[in-house]
C-alpha positions as CSV (number, residue, x, y, z in Angstrom):
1,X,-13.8,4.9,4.9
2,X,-12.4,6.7,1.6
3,X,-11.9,6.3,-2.0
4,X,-9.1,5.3,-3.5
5,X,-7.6,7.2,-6.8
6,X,-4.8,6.2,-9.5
7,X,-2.5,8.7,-9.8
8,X,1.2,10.3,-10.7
9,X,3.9,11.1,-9.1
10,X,5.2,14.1,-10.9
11,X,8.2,14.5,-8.9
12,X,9.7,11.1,-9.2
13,X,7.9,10.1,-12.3
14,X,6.0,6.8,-10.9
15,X,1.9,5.9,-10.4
16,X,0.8,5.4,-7.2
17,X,-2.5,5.2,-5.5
18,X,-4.1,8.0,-3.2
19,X,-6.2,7.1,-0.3
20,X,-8.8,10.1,0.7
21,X,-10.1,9.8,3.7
22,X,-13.8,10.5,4.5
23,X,-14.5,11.7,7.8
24,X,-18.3,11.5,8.9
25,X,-20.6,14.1,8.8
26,X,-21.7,13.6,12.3
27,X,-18.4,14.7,13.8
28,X,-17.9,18.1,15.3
29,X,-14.4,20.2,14.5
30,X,-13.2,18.9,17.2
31,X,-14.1,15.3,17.2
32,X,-12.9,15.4,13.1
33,X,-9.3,17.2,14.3
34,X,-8.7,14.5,17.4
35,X,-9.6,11.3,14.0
36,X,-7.5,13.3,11.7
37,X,-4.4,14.0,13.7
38,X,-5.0,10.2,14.9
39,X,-5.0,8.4,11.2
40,X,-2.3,10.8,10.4
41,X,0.2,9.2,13.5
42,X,-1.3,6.0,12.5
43,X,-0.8,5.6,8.7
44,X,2.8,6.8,9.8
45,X,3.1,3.9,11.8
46,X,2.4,1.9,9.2
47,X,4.5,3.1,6.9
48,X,7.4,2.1,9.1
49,X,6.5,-1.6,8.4
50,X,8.6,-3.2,5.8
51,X,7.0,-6.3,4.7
52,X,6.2,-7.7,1.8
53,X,2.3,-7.8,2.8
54,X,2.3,-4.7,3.7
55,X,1.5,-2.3,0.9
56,X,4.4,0.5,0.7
57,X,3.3,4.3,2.3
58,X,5.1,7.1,0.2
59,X,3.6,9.9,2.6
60,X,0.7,11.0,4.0
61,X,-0.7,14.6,4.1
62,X,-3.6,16.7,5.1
63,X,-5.5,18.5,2.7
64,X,-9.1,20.4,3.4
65,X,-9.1,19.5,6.8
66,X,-9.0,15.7,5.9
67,X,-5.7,12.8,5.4
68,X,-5.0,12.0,2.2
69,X,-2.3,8.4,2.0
70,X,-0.1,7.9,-0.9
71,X,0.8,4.6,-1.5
72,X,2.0,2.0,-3.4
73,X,-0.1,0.9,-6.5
74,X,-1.0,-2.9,-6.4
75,X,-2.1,-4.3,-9.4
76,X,-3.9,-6.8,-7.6
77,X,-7.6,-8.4,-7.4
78,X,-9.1,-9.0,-3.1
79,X,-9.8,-12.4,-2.1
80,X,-13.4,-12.0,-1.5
81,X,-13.4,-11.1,-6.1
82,X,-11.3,-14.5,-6.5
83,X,-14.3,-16.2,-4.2
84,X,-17.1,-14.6,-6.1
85,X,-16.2,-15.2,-9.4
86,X,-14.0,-18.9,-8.8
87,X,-15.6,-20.0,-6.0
88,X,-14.1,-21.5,-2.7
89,X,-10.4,-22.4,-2.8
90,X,-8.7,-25.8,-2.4
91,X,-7.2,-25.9,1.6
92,X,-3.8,-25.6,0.8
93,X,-3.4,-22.4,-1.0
94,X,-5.9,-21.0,1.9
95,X,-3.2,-21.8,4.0
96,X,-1.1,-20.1,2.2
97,X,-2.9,-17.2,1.8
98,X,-3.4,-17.8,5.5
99,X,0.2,-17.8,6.2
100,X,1.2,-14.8,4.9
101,X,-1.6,-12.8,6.3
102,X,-0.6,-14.3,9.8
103,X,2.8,-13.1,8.9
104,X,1.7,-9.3,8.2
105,X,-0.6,-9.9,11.7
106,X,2.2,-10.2,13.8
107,X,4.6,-7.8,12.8
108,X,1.9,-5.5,13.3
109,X,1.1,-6.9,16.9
110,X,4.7,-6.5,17.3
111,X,4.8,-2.9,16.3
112,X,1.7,-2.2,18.9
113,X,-1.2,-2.2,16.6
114,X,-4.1,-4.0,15.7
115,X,-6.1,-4.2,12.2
116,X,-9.9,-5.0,13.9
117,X,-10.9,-5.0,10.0
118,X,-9.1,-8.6,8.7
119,X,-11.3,-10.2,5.9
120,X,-11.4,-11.4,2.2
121,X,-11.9,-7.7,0.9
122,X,-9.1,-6.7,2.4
123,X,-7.0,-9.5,1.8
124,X,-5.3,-8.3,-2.2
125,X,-3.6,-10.8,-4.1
126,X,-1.1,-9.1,-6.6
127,X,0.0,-10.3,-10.3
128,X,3.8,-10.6,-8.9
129,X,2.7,-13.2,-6.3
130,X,2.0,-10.8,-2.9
131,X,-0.5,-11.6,-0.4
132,X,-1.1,-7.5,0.9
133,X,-3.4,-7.0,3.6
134,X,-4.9,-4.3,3.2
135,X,-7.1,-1.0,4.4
136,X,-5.8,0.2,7.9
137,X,-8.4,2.6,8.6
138,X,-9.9,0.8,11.7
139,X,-6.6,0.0,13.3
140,X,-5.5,1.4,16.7
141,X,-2.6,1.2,19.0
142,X,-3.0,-1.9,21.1
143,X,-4.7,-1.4,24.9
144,X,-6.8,1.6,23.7
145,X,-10.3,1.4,24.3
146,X,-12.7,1.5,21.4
147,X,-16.0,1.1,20.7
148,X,-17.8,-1.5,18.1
149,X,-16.0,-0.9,14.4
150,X,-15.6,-3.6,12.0
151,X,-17.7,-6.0,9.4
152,X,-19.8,-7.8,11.6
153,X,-19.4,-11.2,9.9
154,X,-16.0,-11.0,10.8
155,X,-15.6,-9.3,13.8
156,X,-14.7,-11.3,17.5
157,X,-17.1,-11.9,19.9
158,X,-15.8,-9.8,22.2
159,X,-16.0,-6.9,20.2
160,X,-19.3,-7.4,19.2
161,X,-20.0,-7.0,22.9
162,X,-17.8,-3.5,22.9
163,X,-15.0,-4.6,24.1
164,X,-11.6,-3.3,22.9
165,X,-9.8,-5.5,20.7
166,X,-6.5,-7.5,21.9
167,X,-4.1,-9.5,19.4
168,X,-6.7,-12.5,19.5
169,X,-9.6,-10.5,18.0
170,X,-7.5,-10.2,15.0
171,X,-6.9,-13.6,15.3
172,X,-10.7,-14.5,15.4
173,X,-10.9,-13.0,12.1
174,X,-8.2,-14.8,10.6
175,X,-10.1,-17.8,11.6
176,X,-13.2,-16.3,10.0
177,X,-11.2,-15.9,6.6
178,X,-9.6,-19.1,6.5
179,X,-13.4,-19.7,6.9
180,X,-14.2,-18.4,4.2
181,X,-11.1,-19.2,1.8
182,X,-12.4,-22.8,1.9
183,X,-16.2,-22.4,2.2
184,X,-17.0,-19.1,0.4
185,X,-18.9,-17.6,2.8
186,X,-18.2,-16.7,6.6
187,X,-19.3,-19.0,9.1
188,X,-21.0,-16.5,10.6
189,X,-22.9,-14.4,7.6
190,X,-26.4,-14.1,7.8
191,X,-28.7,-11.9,6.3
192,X,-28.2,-8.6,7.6
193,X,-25.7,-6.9,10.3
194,X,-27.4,-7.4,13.5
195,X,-28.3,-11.6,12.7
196,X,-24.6,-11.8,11.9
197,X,-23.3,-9.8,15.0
198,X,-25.7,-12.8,17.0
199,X,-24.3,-15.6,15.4
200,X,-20.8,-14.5,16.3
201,X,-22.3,-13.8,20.3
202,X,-23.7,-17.3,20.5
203,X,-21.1,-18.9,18.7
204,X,-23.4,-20.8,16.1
205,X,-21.6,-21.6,13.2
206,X,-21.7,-24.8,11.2
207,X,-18.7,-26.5,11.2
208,X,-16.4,-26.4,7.4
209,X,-17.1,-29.5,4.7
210,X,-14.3,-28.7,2.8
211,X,-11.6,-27.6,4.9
212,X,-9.7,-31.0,5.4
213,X,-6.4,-30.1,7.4
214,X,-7.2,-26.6,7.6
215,X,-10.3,-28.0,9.9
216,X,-8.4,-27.8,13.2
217,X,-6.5,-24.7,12.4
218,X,-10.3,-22.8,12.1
219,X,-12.0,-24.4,15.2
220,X,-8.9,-23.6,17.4
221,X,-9.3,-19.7,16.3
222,X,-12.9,-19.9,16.3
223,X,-13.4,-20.5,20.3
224,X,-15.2,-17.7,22.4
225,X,-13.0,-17.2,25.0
226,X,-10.0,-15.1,23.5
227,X,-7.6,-17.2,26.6
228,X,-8.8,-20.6,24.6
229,X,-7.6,-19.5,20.9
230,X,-4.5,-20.4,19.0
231,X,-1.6,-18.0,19.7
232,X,0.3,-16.5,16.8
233,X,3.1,-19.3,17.5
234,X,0.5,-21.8,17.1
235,X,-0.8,-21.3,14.2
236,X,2.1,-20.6,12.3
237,X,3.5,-24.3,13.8
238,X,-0.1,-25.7,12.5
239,X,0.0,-24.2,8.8
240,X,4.2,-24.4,8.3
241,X,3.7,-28.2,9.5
242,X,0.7,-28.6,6.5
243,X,2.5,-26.8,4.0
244,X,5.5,-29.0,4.5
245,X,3.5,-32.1,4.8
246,X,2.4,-31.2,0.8
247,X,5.3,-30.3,-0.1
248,X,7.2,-33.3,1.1
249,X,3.9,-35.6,-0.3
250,X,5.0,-33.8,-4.0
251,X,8.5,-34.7,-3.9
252,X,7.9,-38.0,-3.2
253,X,4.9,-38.3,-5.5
254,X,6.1,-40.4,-9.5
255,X,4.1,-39.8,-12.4
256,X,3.3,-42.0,-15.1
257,X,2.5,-41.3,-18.4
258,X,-1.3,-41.7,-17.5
259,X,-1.5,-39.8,-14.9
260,X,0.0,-37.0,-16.2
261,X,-2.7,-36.2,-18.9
262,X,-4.7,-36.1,-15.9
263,X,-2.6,-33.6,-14.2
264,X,-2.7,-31.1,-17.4
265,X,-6.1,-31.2,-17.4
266,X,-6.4,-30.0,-13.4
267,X,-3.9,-27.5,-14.2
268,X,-5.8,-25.9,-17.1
269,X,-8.8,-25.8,-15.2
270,X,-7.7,-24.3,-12.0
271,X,-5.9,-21.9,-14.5
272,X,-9.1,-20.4,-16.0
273,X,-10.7,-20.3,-12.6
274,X,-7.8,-18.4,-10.6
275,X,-4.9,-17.7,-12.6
276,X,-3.6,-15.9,-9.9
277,X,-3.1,-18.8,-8.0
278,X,-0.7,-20.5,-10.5
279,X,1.6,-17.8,-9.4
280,X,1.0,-17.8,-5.7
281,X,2.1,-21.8,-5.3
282,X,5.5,-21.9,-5.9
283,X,5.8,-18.7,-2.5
284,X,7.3,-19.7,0.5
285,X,3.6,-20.2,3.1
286,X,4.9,-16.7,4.8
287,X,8.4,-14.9,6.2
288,X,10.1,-17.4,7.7
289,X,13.9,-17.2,9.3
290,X,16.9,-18.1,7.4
291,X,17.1,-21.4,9.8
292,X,13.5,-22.0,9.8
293,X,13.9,-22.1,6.0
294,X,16.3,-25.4,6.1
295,X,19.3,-23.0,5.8
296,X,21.8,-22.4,8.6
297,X,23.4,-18.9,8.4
298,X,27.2,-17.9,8.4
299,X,28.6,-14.2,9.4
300,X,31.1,-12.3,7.0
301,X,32.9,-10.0,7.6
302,X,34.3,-7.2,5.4
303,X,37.8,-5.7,7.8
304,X,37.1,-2.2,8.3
305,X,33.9,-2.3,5.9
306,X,31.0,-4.3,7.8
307,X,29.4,-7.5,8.9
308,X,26.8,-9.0,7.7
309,X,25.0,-12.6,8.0
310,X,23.8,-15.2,5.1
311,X,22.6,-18.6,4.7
312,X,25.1,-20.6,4.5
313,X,24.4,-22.1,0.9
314,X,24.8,-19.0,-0.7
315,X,27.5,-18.8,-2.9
316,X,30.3,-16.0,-2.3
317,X,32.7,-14.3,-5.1
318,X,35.3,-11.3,-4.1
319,X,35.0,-8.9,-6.9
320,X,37.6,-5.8,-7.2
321,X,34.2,-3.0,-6.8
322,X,32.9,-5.6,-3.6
323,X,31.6,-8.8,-2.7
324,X,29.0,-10.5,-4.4
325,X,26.5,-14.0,-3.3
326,X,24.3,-15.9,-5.5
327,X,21.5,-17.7,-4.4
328,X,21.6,-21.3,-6.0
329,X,18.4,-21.9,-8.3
330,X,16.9,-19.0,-7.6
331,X,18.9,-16.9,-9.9
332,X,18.8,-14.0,-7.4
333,X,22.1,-12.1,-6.6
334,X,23.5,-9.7,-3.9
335,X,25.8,-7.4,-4.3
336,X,27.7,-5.2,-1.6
337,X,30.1,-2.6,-2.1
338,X,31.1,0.5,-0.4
339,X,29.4,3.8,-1.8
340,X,30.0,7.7,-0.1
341,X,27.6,10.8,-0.1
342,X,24.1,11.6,0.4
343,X,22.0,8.6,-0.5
344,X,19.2,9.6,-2.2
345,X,21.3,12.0,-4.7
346,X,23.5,8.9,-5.1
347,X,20.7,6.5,-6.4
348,X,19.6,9.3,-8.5
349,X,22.9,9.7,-10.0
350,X,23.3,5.4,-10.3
351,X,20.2,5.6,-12.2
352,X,21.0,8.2,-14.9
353,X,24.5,6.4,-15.4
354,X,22.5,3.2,-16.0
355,X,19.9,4.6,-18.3
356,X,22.8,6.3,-20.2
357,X,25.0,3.1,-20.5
358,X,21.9,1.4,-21.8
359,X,22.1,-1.3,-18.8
360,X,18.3,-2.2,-18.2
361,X,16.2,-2.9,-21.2
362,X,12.8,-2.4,-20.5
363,X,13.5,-0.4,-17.4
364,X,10.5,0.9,-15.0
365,X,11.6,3.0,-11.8
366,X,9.0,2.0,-8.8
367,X,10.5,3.7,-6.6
368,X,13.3,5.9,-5.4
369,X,13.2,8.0,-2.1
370,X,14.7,8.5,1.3
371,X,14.3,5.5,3.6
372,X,14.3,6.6,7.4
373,X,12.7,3.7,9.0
374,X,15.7,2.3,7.4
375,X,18.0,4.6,9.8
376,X,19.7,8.1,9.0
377,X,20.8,8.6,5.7
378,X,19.5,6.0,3.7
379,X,16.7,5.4,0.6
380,X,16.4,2.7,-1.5
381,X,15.5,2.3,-5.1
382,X,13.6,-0.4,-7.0
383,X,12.5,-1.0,-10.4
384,X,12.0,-3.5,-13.0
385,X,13.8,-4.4,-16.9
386,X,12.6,-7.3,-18.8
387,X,11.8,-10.0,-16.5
388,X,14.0,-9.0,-13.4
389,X,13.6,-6.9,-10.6
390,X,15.8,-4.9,-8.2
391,X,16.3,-3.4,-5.0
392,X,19.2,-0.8,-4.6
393,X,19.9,0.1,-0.6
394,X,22.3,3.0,0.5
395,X,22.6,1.6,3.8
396,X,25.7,3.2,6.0
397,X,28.0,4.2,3.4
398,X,27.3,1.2,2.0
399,X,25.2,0.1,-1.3
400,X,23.4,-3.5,-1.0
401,X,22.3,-4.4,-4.5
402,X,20.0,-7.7,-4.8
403,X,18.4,-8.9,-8.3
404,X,15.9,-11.6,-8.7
405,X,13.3,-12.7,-11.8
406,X,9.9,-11.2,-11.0
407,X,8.5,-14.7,-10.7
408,X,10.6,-15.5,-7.9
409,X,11.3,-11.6,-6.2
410,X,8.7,-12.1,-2.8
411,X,10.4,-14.9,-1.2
412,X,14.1,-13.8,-2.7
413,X,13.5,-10.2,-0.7
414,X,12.3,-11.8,2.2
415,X,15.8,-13.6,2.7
416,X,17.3,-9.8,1.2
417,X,15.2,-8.2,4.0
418,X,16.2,-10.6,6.8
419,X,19.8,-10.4,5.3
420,X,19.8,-6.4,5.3
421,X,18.4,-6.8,8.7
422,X,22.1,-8.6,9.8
423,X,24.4,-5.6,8.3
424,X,26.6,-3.8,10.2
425,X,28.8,-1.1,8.8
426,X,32.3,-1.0,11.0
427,X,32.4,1.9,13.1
428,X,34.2,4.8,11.6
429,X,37.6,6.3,13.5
């Protein structure tokens, strides 16, 4: 429903990517005014999300009589290229890809939306290791009543029949493209809309050859009746338990000398087929708490500063300009110290000192701007040098500063966001 251009931000020097909006033809002034003003509120909405598979919204503006999104720039390829061009994935990094998308499904079910449009085109797997799903364009505020929209191959039965969508549509079409991740097609695609859009009413799809634990995990998302399908809970339970069944199976696993050449040999191949994928494994299956993660948590406190909650294994050191944790073999750091004035103009003023001392070699701003969704008064400012990454917060008179190698940053800022999440700034007299 747009096209999507590369382009500058002159103002704070950074690419980004700019989402025109097509309305159709067929709509009168009116009917295009009510769809404007009503992809406008909901690309706000959006933007409020902060998660790491949700792609970052700068702003959003109307322009000749149509909205125009600026976003984040992912440098990224969909799902549905990685199935065309290196076939059908093995389960388990479906369900991961799964996972995350889950993830990114029920934060926005939390924040009273659905997608209606979840598939492998709008799934985007990015160089740094994100699973983003993408392209909001069809998404509504839960309960409101709507009409047939979607990608018929993909879409619930019960918006097939005109229903309006609930949480479990969206999860039908998880289902779909868990599906597909392992089988390379939908289990419903057939040739043309309307054959498709009758396969998903009658329910006729054959069942997955290749989909091994993943099999129960599809067919329990896959059932007519949205009452009968896997809740959100439930399927994070099912894919969290398979993940950690691998994962325990590869700690446990000795190689021999043999078996090793083997091993290279796999890993040069699956290389050259996805090379994306080499990166995705070592992620965490999707946001998961600090407990969840094997980790208790511990509170700090800061006398007349703030509060603030890690996990527990992190490793503290009181330094004279703050406090500072490492997280062990991660090599990610966080760094809190107390900072006064306006935010934004502070960041600004962090980074010139740091380009005139020399500090980041290599250094790329991605972003620096006002963060309200945050709360009042704050931005945030991330960039990259060499091969690290880093995400400054003004936060409450406060700045939280956390580093991590690029090849490790998506599950190091989840524990930074969930971390962030816990801070407190004392109340002031």
């Amino acid at each position: 429903m747009g096209t999507v251009w590369h382009a500058r931000d002159e103002i704070l020097n950074r690419e980004v990517a700019v989402k025109e909006v097509e309305l159709p033809d067929r709509l009168t002034g009116a009917e295009r005014s009510a769809l404007c003003h009503r992809l406008v509120r909901e690309a706000r909405a959006a933007a409020a999300l902060r998660h790491p598979g949700v792609a970052t919204v700068h702003d959003v503006l109307v322009a000749d009589g149509r909205p125009w999104i600026v976003m984040e720039l992912l440098r990224a390829r969909s799902l549905q290229q990685v199935l065309d061009t290196a076939g059908p994935l093995p389960p388990v990094p479906a369900a991961r890809i799964g996972r995350a998308v889950l993830s990114v499904l029920d934060a926005l079910h939390a924040a009273g939306f659905l997608h209606r449009d979840v598939k492998p085109g709008n799934v985007l797997l990015t160089d740094d290791g994100r699973v983003v799903l993408s392209d909001y364009g069809l998404a509504v505020r839960t309960g409101e009543r709507t009409g047939f929209e979607g990608s018929p191959a993909y879409v619930s039965p019960e918006q097939a029949r005109g229903e309006s969508g609930t949480e479990a549509s969206d999860l039908w079409s998880l289902g779909t493209l868990l599906y597909a991740a392992v089988e390379g097609r939908s289990p419903y695609a057939r040739k043309g809309a309307l054959a498709s859009m009758v396969a998903v009413l009658i329910g006729e799809y054959e069942p997955p050859g290749h989909a091994a634990e993943l099999g129960p995990v599809i067919e329990g998302l896959l059932r007519p009746d949205p009452a009968d399908r896997l809740t959100t809970i439930q399927v994070a339970e099912l894919l969290d338990r398979m993940l950690d069944a691998r994962q325990e199976a590869q700690r446990g696993r000795r190689w021999y000398p043999a078996t090793v050449a083997g091993l290279l040999l796999v890993i040069v191949v699956l290389g050259a087929l996805a090379g994306w994928a080499v990166r995705w494994y070592p992620a965490a299956p999707g946001p998961v708490s600090l407990v969840e993660a094997g980790s208790a948590t511990t509170s700090y406190t800061r006398p007349g500063s703030y509060r603030v909650r890690v996990p527990a294994d992190w490793r503290r050191t009181e330094r004279e300009h703050g406090v500072e944790w490492s997280l062990p073999g991660s090599g990610g750091r966080l760094v809190i110290a107390p900072a006064a004035g306006d935010a934004v103009a502070g960041l600004l003023a962090a980074e010139h000192q740091a380009l005139a001392d020399g500090r980041y070699s290599g250094y790329r701003r991605l972003r620096l701007e006002a963060t309200p969704e945050l709360g009042p008064g704050t931005a945030e400012w991330e960039f990259t040098w060499r091969d690290m990454r880093g995400l400054h917060s003004r936060v409450g008179g406060h700045d939280l500063f956390f580093t991590a190698p690029v090849d490790r940053w998506t599950p190091g800022q989840r524990h930074f966001d969930r971390v962030r999440a816990t801070f407190r700034p004392a109340a002031r007299s």
